[in-house]
N, C-alpha and C positions, 0 to 999 in steps of 0.2 A: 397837972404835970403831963398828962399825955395827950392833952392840947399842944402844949411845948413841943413835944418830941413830934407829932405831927407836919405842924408848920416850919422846923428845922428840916422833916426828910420833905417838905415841900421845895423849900428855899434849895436845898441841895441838887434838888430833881431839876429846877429850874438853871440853876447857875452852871450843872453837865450840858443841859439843854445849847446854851450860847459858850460852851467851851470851844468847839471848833470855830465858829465865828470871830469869838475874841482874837483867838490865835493866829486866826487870818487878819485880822485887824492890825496885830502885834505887826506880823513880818509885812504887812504892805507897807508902814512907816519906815522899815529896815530890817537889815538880816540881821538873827539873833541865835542865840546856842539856848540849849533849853533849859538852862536854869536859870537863866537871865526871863526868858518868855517865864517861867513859873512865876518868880519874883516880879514880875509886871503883873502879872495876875492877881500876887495876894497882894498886890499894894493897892488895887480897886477893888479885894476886897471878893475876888474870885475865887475863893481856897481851894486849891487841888493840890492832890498825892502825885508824889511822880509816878506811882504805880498808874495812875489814869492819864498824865500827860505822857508820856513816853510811847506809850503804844497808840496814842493819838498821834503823835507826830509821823509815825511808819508809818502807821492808813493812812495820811492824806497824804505821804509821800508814794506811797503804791499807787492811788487813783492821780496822781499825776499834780495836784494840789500845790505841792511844794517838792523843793529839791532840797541840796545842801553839798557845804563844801569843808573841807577840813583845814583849819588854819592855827599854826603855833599861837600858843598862849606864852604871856611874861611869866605866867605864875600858873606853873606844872604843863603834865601834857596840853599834845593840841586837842583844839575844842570844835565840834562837830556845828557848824552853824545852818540855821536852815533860811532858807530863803523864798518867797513865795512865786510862784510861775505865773506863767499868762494864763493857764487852765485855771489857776489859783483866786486870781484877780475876775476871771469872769464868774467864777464861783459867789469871790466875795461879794461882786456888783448885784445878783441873783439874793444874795440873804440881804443884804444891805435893803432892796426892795421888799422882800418880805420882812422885815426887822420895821419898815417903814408905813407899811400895812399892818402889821398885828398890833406896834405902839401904837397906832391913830384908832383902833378897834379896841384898843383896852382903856384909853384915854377915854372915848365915846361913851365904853360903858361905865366908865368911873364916873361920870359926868352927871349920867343918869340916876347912879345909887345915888350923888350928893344931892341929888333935886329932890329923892323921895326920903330925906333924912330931915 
């Protein structure tokens, strides 16, 4: 069992790891409010607390990352949408590259463990 619990605060560690990437990922397709971005998340299976998205989205709205605008909803108030900037987009072109570097390095070594198996 504490193998289990291990490899779950792994997977955990990992999927914080690519939450700001995701999220830039999310808003370069379009602007979104953030419980809409959450439920994009857990539907690949990205599971986050809005305890950890929300104060996500201020940081990278502070470092210039994204913005946002406030638009009427049909159903209750209005809804705070965020949007990703040019600063945002060169960010995400910057991990996109690293995202494309570290999978070709884990690929590589995975390649290798299955030769010596």
């Amino acid at each position: 069992m504490e193998n289990a619990g291990i490899i779950e605060n792994n997977r955990t560690q990992m999927r914080r790891g690519v939450l700001e990437y995701s999220i830039l990922l999310i808003l370069a397709a379009g602007d979104e409010y953030a419980s809409s971005i959450i439920q994009k998340l857990k539907d690949v299976n990205i599971i986050v607390a809005e305890g950890t998205t929300y104060p996500l989205l201020i940081r990278l709205k502070k470092l210039g990352l994204l913005s946002y605008r406030w638009e009427e909803s049909p159903q209750g108030p209005p809804r705070k949408y965020y949007m990703i900037t040019q600063m945002g987009r060169e960010q995400l072109a910057g991990l996109d590259a690293a995202w494309e570097e570290l999978s070709q390095a884990i690929s590589t070594i995975r390649k290798g463990k299955e030769e010596t198996i």
